[in-house]
ZADO-1210 file (C-alpha; in nm, 4 decimals, padded with zeros to 6 digits):
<atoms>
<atom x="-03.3536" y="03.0188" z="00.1026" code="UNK" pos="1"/>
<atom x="-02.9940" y="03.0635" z="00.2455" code="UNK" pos="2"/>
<atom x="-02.7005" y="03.1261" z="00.0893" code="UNK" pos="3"/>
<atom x="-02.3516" y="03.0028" z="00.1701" code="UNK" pos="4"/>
<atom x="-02.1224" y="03.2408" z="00.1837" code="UNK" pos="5"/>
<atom x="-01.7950" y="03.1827" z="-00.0260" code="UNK" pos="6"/>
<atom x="-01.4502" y="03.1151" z="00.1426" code="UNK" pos="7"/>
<atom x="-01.2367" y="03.3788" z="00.1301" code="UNK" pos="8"/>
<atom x="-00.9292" y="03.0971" z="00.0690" code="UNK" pos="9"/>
<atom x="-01.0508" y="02.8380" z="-00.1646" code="UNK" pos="10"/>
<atom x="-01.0041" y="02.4841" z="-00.0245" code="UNK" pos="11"/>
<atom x="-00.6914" y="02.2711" z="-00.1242" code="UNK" pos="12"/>
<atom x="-00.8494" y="02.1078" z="-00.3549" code="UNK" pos="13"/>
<atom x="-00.9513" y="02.3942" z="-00.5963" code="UNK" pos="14"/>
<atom x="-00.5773" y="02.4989" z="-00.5593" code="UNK" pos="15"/>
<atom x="-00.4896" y="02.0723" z="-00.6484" code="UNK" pos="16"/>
<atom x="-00.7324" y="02.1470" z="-00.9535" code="UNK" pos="17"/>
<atom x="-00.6202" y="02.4833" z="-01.0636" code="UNK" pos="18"/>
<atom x="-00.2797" y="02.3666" z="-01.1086" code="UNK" pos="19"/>
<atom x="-00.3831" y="02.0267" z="-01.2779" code="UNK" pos="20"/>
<atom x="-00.5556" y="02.2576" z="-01.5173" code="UNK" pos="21"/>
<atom x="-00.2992" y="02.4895" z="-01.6055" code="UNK" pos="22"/>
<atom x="-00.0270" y="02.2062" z="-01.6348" code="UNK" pos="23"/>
<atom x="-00.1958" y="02.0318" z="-01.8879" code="UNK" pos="24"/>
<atom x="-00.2641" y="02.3767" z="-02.0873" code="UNK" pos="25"/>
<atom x="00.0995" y="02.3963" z="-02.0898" code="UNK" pos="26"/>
<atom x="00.1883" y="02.0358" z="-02.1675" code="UNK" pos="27"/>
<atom x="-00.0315" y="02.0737" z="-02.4559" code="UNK" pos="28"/>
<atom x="00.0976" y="02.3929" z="-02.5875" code="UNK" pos="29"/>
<atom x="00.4614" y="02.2916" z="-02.5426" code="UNK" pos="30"/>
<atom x="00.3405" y="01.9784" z="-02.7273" code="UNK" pos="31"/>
<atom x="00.2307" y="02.1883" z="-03.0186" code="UNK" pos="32"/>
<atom x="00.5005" y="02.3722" z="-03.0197" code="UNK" pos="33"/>
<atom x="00.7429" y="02.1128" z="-03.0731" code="UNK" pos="34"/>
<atom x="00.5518" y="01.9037" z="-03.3178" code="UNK" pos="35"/>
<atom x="00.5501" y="02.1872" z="-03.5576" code="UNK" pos="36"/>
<atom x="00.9787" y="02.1965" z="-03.5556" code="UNK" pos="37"/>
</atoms>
């Protein structure tokens, strides 16, 4: 068995993701937040 070792700086991509992520998150909140006003 071998193991790969993990990347000390994530690729692009898992940076491209992360902020996808957290941009919906806060499209959705702010979403919520005006629909209750």
């Amino acid at each position: 068995m071998t193991f790969n070792q993990v990347a000390a700086i994530p690729e692009p991509e898992t940076y491209a993701l992360l902020l996808a992520g957290l941009g919906m998150l806060g499209f959705m909140a702010r979403r919520r937040l005006n629909n209750r006003v």
